[in-house]
PALUMSE-124140 format. One record per residue (C-alpha): x, y negated, z negated. Coordinates in steps of 0.02 Angstrom, whole numbers, padded with zeros to 5 digits, always signed. Each point is the difference from the previous one (the first is absolute). Example, Ala and Ser with C-alpha at 12.3 -4.5 7.8 and 13.67 -1.06 7.14 Angstrom:
+00615+00225-00390+00069-00172+00033
! end
This chain:
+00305+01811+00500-00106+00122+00091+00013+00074+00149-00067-00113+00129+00112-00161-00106+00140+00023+00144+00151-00147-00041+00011-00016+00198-00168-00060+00046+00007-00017+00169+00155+00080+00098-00046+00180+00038+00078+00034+00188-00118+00176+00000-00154-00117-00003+00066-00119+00125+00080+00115+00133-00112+00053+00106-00084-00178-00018-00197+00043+00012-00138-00117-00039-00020-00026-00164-00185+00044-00088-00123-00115+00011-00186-00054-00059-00120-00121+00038-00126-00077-00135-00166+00057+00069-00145-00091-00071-00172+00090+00041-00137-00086+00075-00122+00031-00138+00100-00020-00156-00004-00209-00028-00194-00015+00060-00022+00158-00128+00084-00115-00120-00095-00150+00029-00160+00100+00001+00037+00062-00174+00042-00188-00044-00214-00047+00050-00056+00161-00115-00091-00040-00141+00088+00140-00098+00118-00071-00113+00094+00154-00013+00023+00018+00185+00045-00200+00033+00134+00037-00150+00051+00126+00095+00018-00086+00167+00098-00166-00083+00116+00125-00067+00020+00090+00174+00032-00194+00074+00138-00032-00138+00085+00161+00025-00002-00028+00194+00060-00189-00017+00151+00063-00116+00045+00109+00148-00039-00145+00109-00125+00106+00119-00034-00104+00152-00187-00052+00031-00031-00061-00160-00026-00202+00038-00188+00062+00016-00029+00045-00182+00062-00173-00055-00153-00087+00007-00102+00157-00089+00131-00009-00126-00007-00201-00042-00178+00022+00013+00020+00138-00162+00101-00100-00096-00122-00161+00017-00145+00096-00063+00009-00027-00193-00125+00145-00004+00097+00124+00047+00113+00120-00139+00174-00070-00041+00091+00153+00067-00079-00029+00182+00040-00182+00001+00160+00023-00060+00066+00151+00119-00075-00097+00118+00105-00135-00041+00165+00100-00007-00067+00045+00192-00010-00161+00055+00188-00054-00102+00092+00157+00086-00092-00066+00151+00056-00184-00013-00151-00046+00053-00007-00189-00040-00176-00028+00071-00032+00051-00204+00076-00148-00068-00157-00086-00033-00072+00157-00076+00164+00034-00098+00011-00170-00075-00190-00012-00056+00048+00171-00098+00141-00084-00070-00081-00145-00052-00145+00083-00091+00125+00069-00120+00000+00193+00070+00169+00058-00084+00009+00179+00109-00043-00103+00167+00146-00133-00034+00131+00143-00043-00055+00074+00164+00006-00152+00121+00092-00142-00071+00164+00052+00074-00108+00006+00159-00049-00176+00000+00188-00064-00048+00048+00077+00159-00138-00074+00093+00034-00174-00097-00167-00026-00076+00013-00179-00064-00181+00024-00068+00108+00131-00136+00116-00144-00042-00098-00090-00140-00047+00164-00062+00167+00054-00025+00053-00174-00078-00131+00026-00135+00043+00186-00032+00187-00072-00074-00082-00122-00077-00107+00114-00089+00065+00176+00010-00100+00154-00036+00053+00140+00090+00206+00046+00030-00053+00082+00161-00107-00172+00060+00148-00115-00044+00129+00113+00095-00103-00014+00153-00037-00197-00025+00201-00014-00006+00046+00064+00157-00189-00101+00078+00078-00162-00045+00174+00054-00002-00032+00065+00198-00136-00161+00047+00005-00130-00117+00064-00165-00014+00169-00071-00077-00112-00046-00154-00048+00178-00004+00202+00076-00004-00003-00139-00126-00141+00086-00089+00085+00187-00004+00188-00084-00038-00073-00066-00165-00109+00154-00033+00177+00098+00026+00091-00107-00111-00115-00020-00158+00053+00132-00120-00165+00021-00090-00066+00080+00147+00016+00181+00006+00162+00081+00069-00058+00100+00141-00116-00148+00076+00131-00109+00004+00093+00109+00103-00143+00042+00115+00011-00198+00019+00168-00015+00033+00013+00144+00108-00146-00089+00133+00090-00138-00010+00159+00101+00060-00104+00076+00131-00087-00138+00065+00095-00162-00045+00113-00105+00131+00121-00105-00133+00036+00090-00176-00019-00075-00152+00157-00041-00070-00017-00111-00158-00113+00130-00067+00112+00142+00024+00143-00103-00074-00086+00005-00145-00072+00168-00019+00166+00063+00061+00070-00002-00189-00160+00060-00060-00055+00174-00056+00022+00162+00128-00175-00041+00061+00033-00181+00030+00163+00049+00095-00103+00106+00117-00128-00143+00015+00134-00121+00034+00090+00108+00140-00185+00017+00084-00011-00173+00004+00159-00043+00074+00017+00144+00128-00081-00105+00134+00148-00064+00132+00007-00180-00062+00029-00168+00119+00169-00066+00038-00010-00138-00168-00032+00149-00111+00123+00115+00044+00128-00035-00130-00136+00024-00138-00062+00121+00069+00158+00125+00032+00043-00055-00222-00166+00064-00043+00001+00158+00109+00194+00038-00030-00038-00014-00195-00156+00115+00010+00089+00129+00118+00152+00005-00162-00138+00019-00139-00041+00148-00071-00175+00014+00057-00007+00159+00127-00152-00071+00101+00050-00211-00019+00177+00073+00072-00069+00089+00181-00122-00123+00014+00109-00147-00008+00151+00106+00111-00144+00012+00146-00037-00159-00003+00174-00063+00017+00041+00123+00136-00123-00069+00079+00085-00161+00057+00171-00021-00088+00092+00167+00018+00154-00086-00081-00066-00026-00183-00037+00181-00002+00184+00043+00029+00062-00138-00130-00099+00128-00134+00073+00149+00043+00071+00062-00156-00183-00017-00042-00087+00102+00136+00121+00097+00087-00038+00141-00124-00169-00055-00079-00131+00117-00047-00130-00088+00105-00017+00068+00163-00063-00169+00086+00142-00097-00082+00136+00133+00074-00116-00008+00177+00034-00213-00025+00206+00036-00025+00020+00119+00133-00120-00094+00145+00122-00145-00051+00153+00106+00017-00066+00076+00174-00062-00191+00062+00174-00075-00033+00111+00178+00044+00182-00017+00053+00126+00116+00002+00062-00024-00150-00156+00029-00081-00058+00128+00078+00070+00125-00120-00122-00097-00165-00131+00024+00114+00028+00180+00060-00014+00054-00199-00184+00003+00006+00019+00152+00094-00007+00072-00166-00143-00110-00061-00133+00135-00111-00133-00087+00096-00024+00111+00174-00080-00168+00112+00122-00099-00062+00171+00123+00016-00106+00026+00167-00010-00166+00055+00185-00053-00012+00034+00156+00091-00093-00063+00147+00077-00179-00022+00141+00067+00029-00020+00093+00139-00060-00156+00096+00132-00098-00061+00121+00128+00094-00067-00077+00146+00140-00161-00050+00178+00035+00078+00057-00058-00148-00097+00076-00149+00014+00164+00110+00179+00065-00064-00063-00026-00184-00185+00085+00014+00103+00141+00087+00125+00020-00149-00152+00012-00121-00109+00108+00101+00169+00120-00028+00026-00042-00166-00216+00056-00049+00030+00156+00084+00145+00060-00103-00061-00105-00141-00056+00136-00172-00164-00118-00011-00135+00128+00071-00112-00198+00047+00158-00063+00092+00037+00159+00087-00178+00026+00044-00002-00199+00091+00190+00022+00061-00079+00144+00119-00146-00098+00075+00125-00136+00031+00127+00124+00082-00151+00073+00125-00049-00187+00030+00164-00047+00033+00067+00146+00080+00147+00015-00113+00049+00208+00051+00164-00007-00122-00129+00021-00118-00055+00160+00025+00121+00094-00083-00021-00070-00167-00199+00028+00033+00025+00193+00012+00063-00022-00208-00174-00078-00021-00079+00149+00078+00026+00086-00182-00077-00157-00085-00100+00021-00163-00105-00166+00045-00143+00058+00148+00012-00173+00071+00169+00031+00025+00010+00184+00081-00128-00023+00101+00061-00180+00067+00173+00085+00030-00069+00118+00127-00111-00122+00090+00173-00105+00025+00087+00122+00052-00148+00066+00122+00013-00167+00063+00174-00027+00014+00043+00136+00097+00180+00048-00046+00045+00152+00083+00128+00039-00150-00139+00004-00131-00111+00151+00105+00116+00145-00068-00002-00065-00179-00190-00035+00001-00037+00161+00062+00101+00100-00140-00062-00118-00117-00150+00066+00050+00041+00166+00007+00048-00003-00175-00168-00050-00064-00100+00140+00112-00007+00102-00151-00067-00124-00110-00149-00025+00114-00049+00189+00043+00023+00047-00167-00108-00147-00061+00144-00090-00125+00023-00156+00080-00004-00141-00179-00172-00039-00037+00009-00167-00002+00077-00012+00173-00085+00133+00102-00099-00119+00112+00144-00112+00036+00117+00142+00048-00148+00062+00126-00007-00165+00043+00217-00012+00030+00014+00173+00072-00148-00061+00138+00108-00129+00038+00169+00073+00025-00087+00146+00115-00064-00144+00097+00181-00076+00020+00061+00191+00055-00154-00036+00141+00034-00147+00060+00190+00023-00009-00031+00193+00091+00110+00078-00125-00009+00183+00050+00084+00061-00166-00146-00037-00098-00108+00109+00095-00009+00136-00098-00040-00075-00170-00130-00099+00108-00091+00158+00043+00020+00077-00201-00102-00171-00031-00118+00029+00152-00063+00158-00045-00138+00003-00114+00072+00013-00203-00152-00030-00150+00183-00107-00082-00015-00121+00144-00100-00149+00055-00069-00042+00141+00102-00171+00023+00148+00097-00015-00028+00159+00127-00080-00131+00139+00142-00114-00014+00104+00172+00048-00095+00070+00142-00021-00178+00077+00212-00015-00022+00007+00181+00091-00092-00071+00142+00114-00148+00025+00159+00107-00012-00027+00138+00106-00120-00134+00135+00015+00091+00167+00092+00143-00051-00094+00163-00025+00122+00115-00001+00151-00059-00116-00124+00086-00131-00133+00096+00043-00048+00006-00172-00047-00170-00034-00155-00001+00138-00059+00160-00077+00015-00081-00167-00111-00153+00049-00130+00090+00106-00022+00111-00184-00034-00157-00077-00115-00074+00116-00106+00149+00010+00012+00037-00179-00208+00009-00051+00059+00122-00164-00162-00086-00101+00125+00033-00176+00106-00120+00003-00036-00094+00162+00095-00075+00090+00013-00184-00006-00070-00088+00141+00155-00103+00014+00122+00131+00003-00098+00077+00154+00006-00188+00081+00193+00002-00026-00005+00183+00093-00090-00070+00141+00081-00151+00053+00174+00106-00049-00064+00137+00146-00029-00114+00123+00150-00079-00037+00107+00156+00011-00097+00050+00159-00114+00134-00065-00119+00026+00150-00042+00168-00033-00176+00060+00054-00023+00053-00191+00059-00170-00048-00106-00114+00118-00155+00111-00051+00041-00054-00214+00021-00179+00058-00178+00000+00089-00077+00117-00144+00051-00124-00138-00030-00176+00102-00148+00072+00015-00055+00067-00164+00075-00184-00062-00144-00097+00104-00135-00112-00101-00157+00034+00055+00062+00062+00176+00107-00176+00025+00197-00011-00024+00033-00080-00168+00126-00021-00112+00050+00138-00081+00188+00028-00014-00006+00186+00081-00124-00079+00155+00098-00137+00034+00162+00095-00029-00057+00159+00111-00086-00131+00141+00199-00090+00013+00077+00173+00019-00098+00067+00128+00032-00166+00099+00175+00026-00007-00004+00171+00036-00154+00030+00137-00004-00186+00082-00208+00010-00058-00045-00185-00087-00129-00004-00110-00113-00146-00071+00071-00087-00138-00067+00011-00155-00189-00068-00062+00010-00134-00131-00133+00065-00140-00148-00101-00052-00002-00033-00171-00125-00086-00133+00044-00110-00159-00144+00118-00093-00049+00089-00091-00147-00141-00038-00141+00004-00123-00106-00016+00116-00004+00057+00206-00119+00024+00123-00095+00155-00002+00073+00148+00126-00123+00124+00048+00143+00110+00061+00056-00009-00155-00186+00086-00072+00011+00122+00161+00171+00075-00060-00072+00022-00174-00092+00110+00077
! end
């Protein structure tokens, strides 16, 4: 972890409350930059044309818009057999990242003289476009095979366009065992892709094969089969999902999932616990498609799965199941259960499903977590309880809190789990905010004031609580207004001061009430100094200082200027004479 790798992504109240406009940009491409491009394109310096075809590929991975007028340059390029193989072929990457199909014609003729680079580049191009001029190529390619790249990308041509005869074609190539391992696969696996009916006699048979044949024969079963087949096909995928082929198992599990959610539970001994990700995924999509309460406890397990999207995804499957009267009682019971639970991956899920499901007689047992060794968990505990909102957990937050000052001015907080902490503490000074817990005011303004042991997250997360606690009230402590006017105007050049922690002072002034002449005259002087260019951007302290002196003066002020931005730098741009003059 480092320390912008927060565990809560995306629910910081100090960012959200005051809501401003968030920052924005807008893609500016200059007048002179594609004619410059297409310019260079006409030159009759190599160099500078490989130069400009580059510039075109780079702007078409970005997807620049205004580039439809360098398709016809570019086809033009790769048609001219004169012309060196790296311009043709960054040409041709252009015009692929492009999709221009007005190169088919071009494309294919590259193709069909035999120009290995060109086919690697567009041949997945044409499939797309469905080509049929490609398909005979293609057919001979299997028929002959010379290249292991050439024959992957002639699978998935006739795989993706070709006829019945064609599947045919890749089926047999898949199931002859004196071709070579890998390419079988490769044909299996476009058939998989691309196939509408599997091919069930031929995975029958591979299916007590060799660990490669198993994985061919699962490929060629996976896809969902018609009505007649079903019974075949659910033997053949049951016995590959029980083999002991890691791949031939997931592969054979998705496929079944798929469409018959009930074999999948028939092999549970099987894949309840299997090492395969995708075959657990199969068992526990089964177990979540046909839920009932008295299931929901097998189900509620993979809470503790070792894989994070999966553990994550039952979590939220069960959070929407709570939406049942009655699966409710039982997803309440185990949201209880994960909290208290000594699994640090249950605990961590059993706390996003008590926020989600507003279960407060959980907050108790999330204080314990507070202490947790496991920063998914500590930090998770103190988002739930910022977001539950039990008034009995503010006076055991805070001295939990209290007891930990040390560790952080003196620089000792565990290594490992110093960024998470900053991350938990920012949290739980939020809650003391939002819930206007007065008590915590004076560790708020030891984490205000500006310690080298401290990070910024931290100290803004305390002088933006301080602002919500004490809002309207200047005189229940005189102190605090001093304290955030110190921080505001702070311009000591070693250390400085953050420019969030003087945003946090701001909007906290204006929210206490701080309309002193001294303070109106810093709010000014730093919206000010914050401009870009002389227009309101951005900037945290500008649009921070601009809110605060609306609240406290009345004066509006324009919103913000989106910024123009470019995709560049490019290898080549038009010329700037301004540029020159500043030299200068």
């Amino acid at each position: 972890m480092n320390a912008q790798d927060n565990i809560i992504k995306n629910d910081w109240p100090m960012f959200a409350d005051p809501v401003m406009l968030h920052e924005q940009k807008i893609l500016v491409v200059a007048d002179r930059l594609i004619p410059t491009w297409l310019a260079a394109l006409a030159s009759e310096a190599n160099e500078i044309r490989v130069d400009a075809v580059e510039t075109i590929r780079m702007a078409s991975v970005k997807k620049l818009p205004g580039l439809e007028v360098t398709i016809d340059p570019l086809i033009a390029i790769c048609a001219d057999k004169e012309n060196s193989k790296v311009l043709r072929h960054t040409a041709a990457s252009a015009l692929v990242l492009q999709d221009a199909k007005q190169a088919e014609s071009v494309f294919v003729e590259a193709v069909t003289a035999g120009e290995f680079e060109m086919s690697l580049i567009v041949e997945d191009a044409l499939r797309r476009w469905q080509s049929e001029a490609l398909l005979d190529i293609w057919r001979k390619r299997i028929e002959r095979p010379t290249s292991i790249s050439l024959m992957r990308l002639a699978f998935n041509g006739l795989a993706s366009n070709g006829s019945d005869d064609d599947h045919q074609q890749l089926v047999d190539y898949a199931v002859n065992r004196a071709n070579r391992n890998s390419l079988r696969l490769e044909a299996a696996q476009a058939i998989a892709a691309y196939s509408k009916r599997p091919y069930l006699t031929e995975a029958a048979a591979l299916s007590i094969g060799t660990s490669s044949d198993l994985v061919i024969a699962a490929a060629l079963a996976s896809p969902t089969p018609g009505e007649q087949e079903q019974d075949q096909a659910v033997e053949i995928n049951q016995r590959l999902c029980a083999s002991l082929s890691y791949v031939a198992s997931g592969l054979a599990a998705q496929s079944l999932i798929a469409w018959n959610p009930q074999s999948i539970l028939e092999l549970s001994e099987v894949l309840e616990s299997h090492r395969n990700k995708r075959s657990r995924l199969a068992y526990v999509t089964a177990l979540y498609e046909t839920v009932a309460s008295d299931t929901l406890v097998t189900l509620a397990q993979y809470l503790d799965d070792a894989d994070p999207e999966l553990r994550t995804q039952v979590r939220n499957w069960l959070i929407q199941l709570a939406e049942q009267p009655e699966l409710r009682p039982g997803i309440i019971q185990v949201t209880q259960r994960s909290v208290s639970s000594d699994s640090w991956r249950v605990q961590e899920q059993g706390l996003h499903m008590a926020v989600e499901l507003e279960q407060t007689q959980v907050a108790l047992d999330a204080l314990g977590l507070l202490t947790s060794e496991r920063p998914e968990v500590l930090v998770t505990a103190a988002w739930a309880l910022r977001r539950l909102q039990v008034t009995a957990t503010l006076a055991p937050a805070l001295a939990y809190c209290d007891g930990r000052k040390l560790e952080f001015l003196g620089e000792k907080l565990p290594r490992d789990l110093e960024f998470s902490i900053n991350e938990q503490f920012a949290h739980l000074y939020q809650m003391f905010g939002q819930m206007k817990y007065k008590p915590a005011s004076k560790l708020l303004q030891q984490f205000t004031r500006k310690e080298q042991a401290l990070r910024f997250r931290v100290r803004a997360s305390a002088a933006w609580a301080l602002g919500k606690i004490w809002e309207g009230d200047l005189t229940g402590d005189p102190e605090i207004a001093k304290l955030l006017f110190t921080r505001l105007t702070d311009e000591a050049p070693i250390p400085p001061e953050d420019v969030l922690v003087k945003r946090m002072c701001a909007i906290g002034l204006a929210r206490m009430g701080s309309n002193t002449p001294e303070t109106i005259a810093a709010l000014h002087k730093y919206r000010e100094q914050t401009m870009r260019s002389g227009e309101p951007g951005f900037n945290s302290l500008h649009t921070g200082a601009s809110w605060a002196l609306t609240e406290l003066t009345g004066e509006s002020f324009p919103d913000p200027i989106p910024e123009d931005y470019n995709e560049g730098p490019w290898l080549l741009s038009p010329f700037d004479a301004k540029l020159l003059k500043n030299s200068n």
